[in-house]
N, C-alpha and C positions, 0 to 999 in steps of 0.2 A: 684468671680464666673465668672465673664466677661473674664477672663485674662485666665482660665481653660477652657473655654468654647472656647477660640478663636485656643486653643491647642489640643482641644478633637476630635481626629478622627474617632470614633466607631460610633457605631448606638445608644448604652445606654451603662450605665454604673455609676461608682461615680467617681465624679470627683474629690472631698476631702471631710475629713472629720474634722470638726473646732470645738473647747471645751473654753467653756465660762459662768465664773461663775454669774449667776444673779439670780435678787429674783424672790421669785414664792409663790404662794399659796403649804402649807403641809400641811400632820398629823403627830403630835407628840403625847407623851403619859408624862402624869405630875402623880407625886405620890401623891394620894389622903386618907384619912382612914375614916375607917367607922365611924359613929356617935354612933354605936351601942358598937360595940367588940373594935374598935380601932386598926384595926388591915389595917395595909397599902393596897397597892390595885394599878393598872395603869390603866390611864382615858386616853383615846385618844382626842386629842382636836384639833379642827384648828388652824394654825398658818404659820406664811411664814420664809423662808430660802434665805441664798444664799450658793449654789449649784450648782454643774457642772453641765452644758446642752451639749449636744452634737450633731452639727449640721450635717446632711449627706446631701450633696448636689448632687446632678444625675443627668442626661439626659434619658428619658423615649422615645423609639421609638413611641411612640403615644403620648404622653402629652409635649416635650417637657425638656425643662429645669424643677426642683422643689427643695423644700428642705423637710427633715423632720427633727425634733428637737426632742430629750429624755431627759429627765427630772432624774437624776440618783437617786433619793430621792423619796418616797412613796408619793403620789401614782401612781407614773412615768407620771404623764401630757406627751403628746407627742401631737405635732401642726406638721400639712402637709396644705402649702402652695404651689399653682399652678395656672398657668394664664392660661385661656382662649384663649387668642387670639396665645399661641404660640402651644396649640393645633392643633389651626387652620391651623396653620402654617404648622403644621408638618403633618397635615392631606393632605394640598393641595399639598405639598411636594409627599408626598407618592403615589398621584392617577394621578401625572405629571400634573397639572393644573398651568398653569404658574399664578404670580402672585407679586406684587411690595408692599415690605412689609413697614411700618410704625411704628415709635415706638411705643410699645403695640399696636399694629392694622395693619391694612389691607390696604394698599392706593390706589390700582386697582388690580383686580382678572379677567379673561377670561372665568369665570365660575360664575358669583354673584350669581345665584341658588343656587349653587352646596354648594357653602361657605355660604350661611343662611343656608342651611340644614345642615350644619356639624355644625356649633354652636348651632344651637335648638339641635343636636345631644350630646353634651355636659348632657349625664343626672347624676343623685344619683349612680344611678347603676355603670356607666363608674370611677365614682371616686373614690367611694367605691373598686373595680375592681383594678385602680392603689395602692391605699391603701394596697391592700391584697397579690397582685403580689409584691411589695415591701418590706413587710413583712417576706414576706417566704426567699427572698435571703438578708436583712442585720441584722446586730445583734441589740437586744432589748431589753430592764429589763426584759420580761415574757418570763420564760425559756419554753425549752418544757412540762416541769411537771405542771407548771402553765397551760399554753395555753390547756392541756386534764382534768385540775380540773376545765377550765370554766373561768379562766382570759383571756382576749382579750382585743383591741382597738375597741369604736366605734366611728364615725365621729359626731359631732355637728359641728353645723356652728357659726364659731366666727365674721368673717369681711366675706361679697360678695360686690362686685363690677358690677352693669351691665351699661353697656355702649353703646351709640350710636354717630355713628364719622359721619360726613355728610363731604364728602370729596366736595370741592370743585371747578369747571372748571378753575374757575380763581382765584389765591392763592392771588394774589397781591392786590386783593379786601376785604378778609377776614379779615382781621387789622380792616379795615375800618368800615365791618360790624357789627364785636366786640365789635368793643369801641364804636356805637353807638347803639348798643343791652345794654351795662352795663348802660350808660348814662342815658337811657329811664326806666330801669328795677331794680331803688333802689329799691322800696317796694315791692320784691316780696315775701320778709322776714317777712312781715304783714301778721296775723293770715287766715284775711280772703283772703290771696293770697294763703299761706300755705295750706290751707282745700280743694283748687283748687286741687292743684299736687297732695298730696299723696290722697284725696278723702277720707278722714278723719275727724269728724267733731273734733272741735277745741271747746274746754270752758274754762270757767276760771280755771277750776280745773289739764288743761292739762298741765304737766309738760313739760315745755321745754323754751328756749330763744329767741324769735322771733329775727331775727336779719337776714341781707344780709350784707356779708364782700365781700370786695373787696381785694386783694391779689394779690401782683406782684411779681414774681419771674423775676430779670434780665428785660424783658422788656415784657413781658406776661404776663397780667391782667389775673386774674381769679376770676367767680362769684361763690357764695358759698351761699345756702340758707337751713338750717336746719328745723328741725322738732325733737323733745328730741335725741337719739342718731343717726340717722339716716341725711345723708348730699348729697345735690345735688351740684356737680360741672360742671362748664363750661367755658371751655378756648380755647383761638384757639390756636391748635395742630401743631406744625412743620413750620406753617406761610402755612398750606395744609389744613385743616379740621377743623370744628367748633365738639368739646367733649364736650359729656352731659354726665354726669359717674353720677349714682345713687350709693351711699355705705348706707349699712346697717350694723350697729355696735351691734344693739342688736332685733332680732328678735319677742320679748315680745313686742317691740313697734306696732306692727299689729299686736297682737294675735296672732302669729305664734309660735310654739315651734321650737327648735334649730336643733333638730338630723336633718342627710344629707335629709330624707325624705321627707322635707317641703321642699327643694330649687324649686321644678315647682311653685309651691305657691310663694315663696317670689320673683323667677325670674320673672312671672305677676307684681308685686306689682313695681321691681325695672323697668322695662322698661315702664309700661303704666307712671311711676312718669316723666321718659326721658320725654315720648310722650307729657303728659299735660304742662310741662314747657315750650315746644316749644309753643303750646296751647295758654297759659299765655301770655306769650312775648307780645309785642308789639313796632312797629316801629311807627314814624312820617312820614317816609319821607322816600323815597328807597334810602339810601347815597350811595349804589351800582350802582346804575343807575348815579346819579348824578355824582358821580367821574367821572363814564366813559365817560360822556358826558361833560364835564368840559375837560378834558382831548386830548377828540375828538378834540374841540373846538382850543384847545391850541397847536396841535400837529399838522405835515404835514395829507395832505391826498388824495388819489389814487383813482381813479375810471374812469373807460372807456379810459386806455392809459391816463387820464389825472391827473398830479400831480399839486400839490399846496402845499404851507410852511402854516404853523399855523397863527390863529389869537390869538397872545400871548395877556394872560392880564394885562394891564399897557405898553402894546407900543404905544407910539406917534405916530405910523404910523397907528396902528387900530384902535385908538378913533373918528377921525374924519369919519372910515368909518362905525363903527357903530352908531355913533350920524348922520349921514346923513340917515340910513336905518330909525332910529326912524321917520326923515322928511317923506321920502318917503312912510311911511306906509300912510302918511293920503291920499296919491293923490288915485282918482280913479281909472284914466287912467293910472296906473302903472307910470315909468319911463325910460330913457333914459340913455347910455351911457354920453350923452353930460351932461347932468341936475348933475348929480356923480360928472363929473368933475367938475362944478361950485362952487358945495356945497366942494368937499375937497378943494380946493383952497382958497375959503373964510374961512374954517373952521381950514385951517394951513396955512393962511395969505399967500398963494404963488399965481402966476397969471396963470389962466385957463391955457395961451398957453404954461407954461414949464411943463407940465402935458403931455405925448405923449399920441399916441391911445394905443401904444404897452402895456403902463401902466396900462392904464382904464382898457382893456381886460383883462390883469393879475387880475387887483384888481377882477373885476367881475367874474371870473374863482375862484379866492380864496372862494367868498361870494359860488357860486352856489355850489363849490363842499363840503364846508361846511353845507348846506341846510339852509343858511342864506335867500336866496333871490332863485326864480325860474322865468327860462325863457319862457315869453308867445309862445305857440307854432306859426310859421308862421310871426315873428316878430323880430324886434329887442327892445323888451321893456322886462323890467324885473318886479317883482312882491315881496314883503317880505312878507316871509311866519309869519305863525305864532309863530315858531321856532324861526325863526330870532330876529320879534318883543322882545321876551319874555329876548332872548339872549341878546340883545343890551340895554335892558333895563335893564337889571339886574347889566351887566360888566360896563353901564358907568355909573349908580348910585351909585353901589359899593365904585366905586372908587373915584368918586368924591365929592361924598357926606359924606363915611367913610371911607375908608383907606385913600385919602390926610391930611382932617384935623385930623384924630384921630394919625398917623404918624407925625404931626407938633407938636401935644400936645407932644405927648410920647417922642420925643428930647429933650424938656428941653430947649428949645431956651431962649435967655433974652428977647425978644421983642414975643414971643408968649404972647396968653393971658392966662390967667386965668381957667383955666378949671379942673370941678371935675376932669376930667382924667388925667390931667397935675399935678393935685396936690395930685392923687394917687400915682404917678410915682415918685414925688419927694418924697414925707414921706417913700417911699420905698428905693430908692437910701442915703438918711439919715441914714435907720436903715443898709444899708449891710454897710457904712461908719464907722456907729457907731461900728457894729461888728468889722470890720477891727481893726481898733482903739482899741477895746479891748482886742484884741488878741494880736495885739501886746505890748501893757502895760504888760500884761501877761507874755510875752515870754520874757521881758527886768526885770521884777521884779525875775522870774527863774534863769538869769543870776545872777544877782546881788546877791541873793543867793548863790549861785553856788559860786561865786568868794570867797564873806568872810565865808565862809567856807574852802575853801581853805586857807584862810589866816591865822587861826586861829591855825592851828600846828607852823606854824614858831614863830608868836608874843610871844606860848609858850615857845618854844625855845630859843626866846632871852630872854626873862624873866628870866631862867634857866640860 
């Protein structure tokens, strides 16, 4: 379809047409006889076939791409499957609305009015409308004699799909947000999480699986939280937008009947389930914020004509200036240029005077434009904020406290000691050992196969 589509230059049109035999629900008819007379007789019964389908696939100057599929065997089933979002498409297309498309979706529009009003635009009637327009120009099992005794297609809804994409400012965060939105959000698959979303009460009596799966395609987690045939999904989209996509598989699940009539009813039901899952959720902790600010921290940074290099963490050359801010926070009277100096020198065992001013300055330009530390107005004394504090306290207990030793354990050193963690590391380094070792016993016991086998025609041979 993609490969025709990339070739099709009209406005609409088919783009081919594809024949492919598969099962389906039919009526056939079985010879049955009377109980009475015994005299034969045909019963129509249900039963399924495999039978030719025959797909037409188009371009629709309003809808889009679509397909519809015919069923060559009674009672001609026929499925018309359409996206939404390439309506959309083709709508903002049409009224010159520029805009930056996204797989299945939207990823900025110069109109976002304009484009909620054309998808709430999306109604029964409009599809129903392509349906009928599509009818009349491709061929179909209901000839004309049929179609004026009162055979016709009418639409039920088998799968919808409603969706909300929340595009993102900054993509490079989204990962981040993700994977600490699933972390936090196992149990959302728990009944009384479930009776939250869809607003449904939940009993013992209700049939379905309570469950939340987690699903990676390639490197894209995706969360999945059901309710009987009916499934919410959420994955971030493109490495661009966090997807909340509600699908409804069977209708009957909310009391709704199928025909197109019901979809404003079941489109309520699939996006307020969007809205409440958001609802639901729950963070600990803003990891969005955190990253940036971790990042901040670690990276150069500019302001008022003045640049400075990062305060990386784990450099020798920044530990001693944030264990000296810890010092300083307790003084009163703030601190000094000179007092900085004293404490790195002691604190990286070198002597005050190979320390320049030209350095101190720097170092002190680094702190302040990181908002580590702020300068008293009308002074030369400095002050650590409370930013600072929280900063220096975090990055040299980290590191000192857990990433050195827990880093000594995980090497495996002979003269380390003893530690649960050192003795996780080994029982694990054993079993991919042990695997190794396996496999290749494996792979030598193949051969060896392999060889006397081979041997075994000629030994005939000489025998002979």
């Amino acid at each position: 379809m993609a490969e025709h589509l990339r070739r099709f230059g009209q406005g609409e049109g088919v783009l081919f047409v594809g024949k492919a035999q598969e099962k389906t629900p039919v009526f056939r008819t079985e010879k049955r006889k009377s109980p009475t007379t015994g005299a034969p007789y045909p019963w129509i019964v249900r039963s399924t076939a495999m039978v030719n389908h025959y797909y037409i696939y188009a371009v629709d100057r309003d809808f889009g791409p679509f397909f519809l599929k015919f069923c060559s065997y009674f009672p001609f089933n026929a499925k018309l499957c359409l996206n939404g979002h390439e309506y959309a498409k083709h709508q903002l297309a049409r009224e010159g609305i520029a805009f930056e498309a996204l797989d299945n979706g939207i990823l900025s529009c110069a109109d976002p009015p304009r484009l909620q009003k054309i998808c709430d635009g999306l109604s029964a009637a409009r599809i129903d409308g392509l349906l009928r327009k599509w009818l009349r120009l491709v061929p179909h099992p209901f000839t004309g004699a049929d179609r004026k005794a009162g055979y016709h297609y009418d639409i039920s809804i088998l799968q919808a799909e409603f969706s909300l994409t929340q595009v993102l400012d900054q993509p490079i965060h989204g990962r981040l947000f993700f994977e600490q939105v699933i972390r936090e959000n196992l149990d959302l698959g728990r009944p009384e999480e479930v009776q939250l979303i869809f607003n449904r009460k939940i009993t013992r009596r209700t049939p379905s699986r309570w469950r939340t799966r987690i699903l990676t395609r390639d490197v894209t987690p995706s969360l999945n939280v059901y309710y009987k045939n009916t499934r919410i999904k959420q994955y971030h989209k493109e490495n661009r937008a966090l997807r909340t996509e509600t699908t409804i598989n069977n209708s009957y699940d909310f009391g709704i009947g199928r025909r197109l009539c019901n979809l404003p009813r079941l489109r309520a039901i699939g996006f307020a389930a969007n809205r409440r899952l958001l609802d639901v959720e729950r963070l600990s902790h803003d990891c969005v914020l955190a990253e940036t600010t971790f990042q901040t921290i670690n990276g150069p940074v500019a302001a008022n004509g003045q640049r400075a290099s990062g305060l990386r963490f784990g450099d020798p050359r920044v530990h001693p200036l944030l264990q000296a801010l810890i010092l300083f926070r307790q003084l009163a009277e703030s601190f000094r240029s000179s007092q900085l100096r004293a404490h790195l020198a002691a604190l990286a065992g070198r002597d005050p005077q190979s320390i320049s001013q030209a350095a101190m300055s720097y170092q002190l330009r680094r702190l302040r434009l990181h908002g580590l530390i702020e300068r008293l107005p009308n002074s030369f004394r400095y002050r650590v904020t409370d930013f600072g504090l929280r900063a220096a306290l975090f990055f040299t207990r980290a590191y000192n406290r857990l990433l050195r030793p827990a880093f000594a354990a995980a090497l495996g050193a002979r003269h380390s000691i003893d530690t649960p963690l050192k003795r996780a590391f080994d029982a694990l380094d054993r079993q991919i050992n042990q695997c190794i070792q396996q496999t290749r016993l494996a792979a030598a016991r193949d051969h060896l196969g392999l060889a006397i086998f081979q041997l075994q025609p000629r030994q005939q041979l000489d025998q002979g």
